[in-house]
N, C-alpha and C positions, 0 to 999 in steps of 0.2 A: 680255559679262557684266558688271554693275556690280559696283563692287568693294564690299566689306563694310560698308564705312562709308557706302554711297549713305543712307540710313535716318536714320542720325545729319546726316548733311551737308546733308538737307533740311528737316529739322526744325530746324538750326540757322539757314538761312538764313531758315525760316517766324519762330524766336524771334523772329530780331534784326527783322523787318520787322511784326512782332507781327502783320500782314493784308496779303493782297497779292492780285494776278491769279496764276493761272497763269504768265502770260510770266514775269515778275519772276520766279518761283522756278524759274525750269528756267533762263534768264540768269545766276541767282545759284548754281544746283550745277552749273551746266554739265555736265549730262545731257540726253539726249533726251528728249522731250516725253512720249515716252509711259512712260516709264521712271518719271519726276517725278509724275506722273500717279499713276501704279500705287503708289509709294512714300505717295503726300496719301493716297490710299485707306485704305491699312495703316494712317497714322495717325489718321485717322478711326474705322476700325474701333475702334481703341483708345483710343478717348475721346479722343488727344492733339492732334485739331484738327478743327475744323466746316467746313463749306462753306455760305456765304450764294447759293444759288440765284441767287435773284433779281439780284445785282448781281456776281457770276463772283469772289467772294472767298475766299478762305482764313483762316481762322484760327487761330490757336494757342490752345487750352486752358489754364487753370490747371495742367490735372496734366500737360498738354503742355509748359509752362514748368516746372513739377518736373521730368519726364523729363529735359529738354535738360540742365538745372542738372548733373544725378546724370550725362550720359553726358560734357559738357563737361569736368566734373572728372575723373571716367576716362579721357579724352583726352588729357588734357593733364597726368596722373602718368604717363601710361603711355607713355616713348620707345619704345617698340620699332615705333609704327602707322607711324613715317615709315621702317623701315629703315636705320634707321643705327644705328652703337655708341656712343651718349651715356648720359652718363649725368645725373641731375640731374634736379629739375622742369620741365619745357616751360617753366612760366611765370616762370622764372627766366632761359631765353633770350628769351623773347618783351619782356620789360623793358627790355632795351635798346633795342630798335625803336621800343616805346613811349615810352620817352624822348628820340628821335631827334625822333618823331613832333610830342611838343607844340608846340615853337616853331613848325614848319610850320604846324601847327592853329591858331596866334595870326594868321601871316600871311594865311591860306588866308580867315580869318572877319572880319580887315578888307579884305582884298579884294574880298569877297563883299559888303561893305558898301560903299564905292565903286563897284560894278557897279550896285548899286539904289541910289544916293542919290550928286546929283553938287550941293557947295554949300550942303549940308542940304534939297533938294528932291528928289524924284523923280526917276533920272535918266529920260528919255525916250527915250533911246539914238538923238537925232537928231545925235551928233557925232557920225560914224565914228572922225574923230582919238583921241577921248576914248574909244570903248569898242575901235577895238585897242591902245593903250595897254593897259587891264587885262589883255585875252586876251591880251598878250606877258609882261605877270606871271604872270598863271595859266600860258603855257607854258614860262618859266624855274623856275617853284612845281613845275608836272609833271614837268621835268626833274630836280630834287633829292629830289624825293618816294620817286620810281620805286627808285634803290637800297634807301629804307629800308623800301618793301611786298618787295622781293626779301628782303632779311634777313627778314621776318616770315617769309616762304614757305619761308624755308629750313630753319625750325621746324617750320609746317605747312602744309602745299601749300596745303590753301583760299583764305589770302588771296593768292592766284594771281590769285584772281579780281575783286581788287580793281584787279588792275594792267591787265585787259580791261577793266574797268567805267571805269575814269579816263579809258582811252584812247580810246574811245567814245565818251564824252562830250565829251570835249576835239576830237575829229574834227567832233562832229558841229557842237558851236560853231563853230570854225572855216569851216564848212559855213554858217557861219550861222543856223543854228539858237538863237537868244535863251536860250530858256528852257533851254536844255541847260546853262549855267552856273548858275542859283539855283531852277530850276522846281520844283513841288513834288510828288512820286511820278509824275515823268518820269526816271527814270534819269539825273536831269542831274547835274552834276560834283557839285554842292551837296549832293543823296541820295547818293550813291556815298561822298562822304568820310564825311560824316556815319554812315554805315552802317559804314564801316570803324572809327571811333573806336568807336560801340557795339561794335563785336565785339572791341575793346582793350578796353574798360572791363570788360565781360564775361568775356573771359577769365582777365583778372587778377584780377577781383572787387573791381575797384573803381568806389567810388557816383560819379556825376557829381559831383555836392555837394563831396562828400571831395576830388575830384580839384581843382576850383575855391577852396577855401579853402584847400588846400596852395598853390598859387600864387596866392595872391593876397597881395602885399606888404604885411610889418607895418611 
């Protein structure tokens, strides 16, 4: 039986991905297929997201992006969905994580830029020397990471899922897999962080912009 919140859980990970396949959204609630499935329906019925036929999409609605807005903030005044006796706004715990979070996100987006650009050219990835270099950063990066997605999780279990999504990608690099470090809507590490900081920004209700000109040095 899913639990209460499958409904809200899938609509949020349709928000943050604004369109997607199927996979991607039964990956990102980690539900059964056909559960995910049943849930995209409901929300179609109800205006709060479409399906592009022709190309296996999903989408989120305007009033589907109101919806999510109005249940994310009910979520997240409301301690009692995780079972515990806290008290206080969610997103008054979740701030510290996020805080944890940014210096990683500085490190993580110039690394990401040395995996594609070796010398100011293109890397080609014809040094092996040179690209496991970075995959030993990115896996000392994953190793530091991982406790501050478990403090978010310990607020709301969702970004659980961010810590299967890491690891997956980082496996499947390792594996050899190129584009699983910067690819783009291949579940590689680069989508996965990136997805995670949206679901900070969001949660807390703060604009990228805002976030970028607080830290940026006068």
């Amino acid at each position: 039986m899913l639990p209460d919140t499958a409904a809200f859980d899938v609509l949020h990970v349709l928000a943050l991905k604004g369109m997607a396949a199927t996979d991607p959204l039964v990956a990102g609630s980690r539900y059964e297929r056909e559960d995910v499935l049943a849930e995209l329906e409901k929300l179609r019925a109800d205006g709060l997201a479409t399906h592009m036929e022709r190309r296996g999409l999903w989408r989120v609605t305007p009033e589907g992006r109101d919806r999510h807005a109005a249940l994310l903030d009910e979520d997240l005044t409301d301690d009692d969905v995780t079972g515990h006796d806290v008290t206080g706004d969610a997103r008054d715990r979740l701030r510290p994580g996020y805080e944890l979070f940014l210096p990683l996100n500085d490190r993580f987006k110039e690394l990401c830029t040395r995996w594609q650009l070796r010398d100011g050219v293109t890397n080609d990835h014809t040094d092996p020397a040179y690209d496991r270099a970075r995959l030993d950063e990115l896996g000392a990066l994953h190793e530091e990471s991982m406790p501050v997605v478990d403090r978010l999780t310990a607020v709301r279990p969702r970004f659980g899922r961010y810590t299967d999504g890491l690891t997956r990608a980082l496996t499947r690099l390792r594996g050899g897999e190129q584009q699983a470090f910067t690819g783009v809507l291949c579940d590689s590490y680069h989508d996965v962080w990136m997805e995670l900081h949206r679901d900070l920004l969001v949660s807390l209700k703060i604009e990228r912009e805002t976030e970028e000109r607080d830290r940026t040095p006068r």
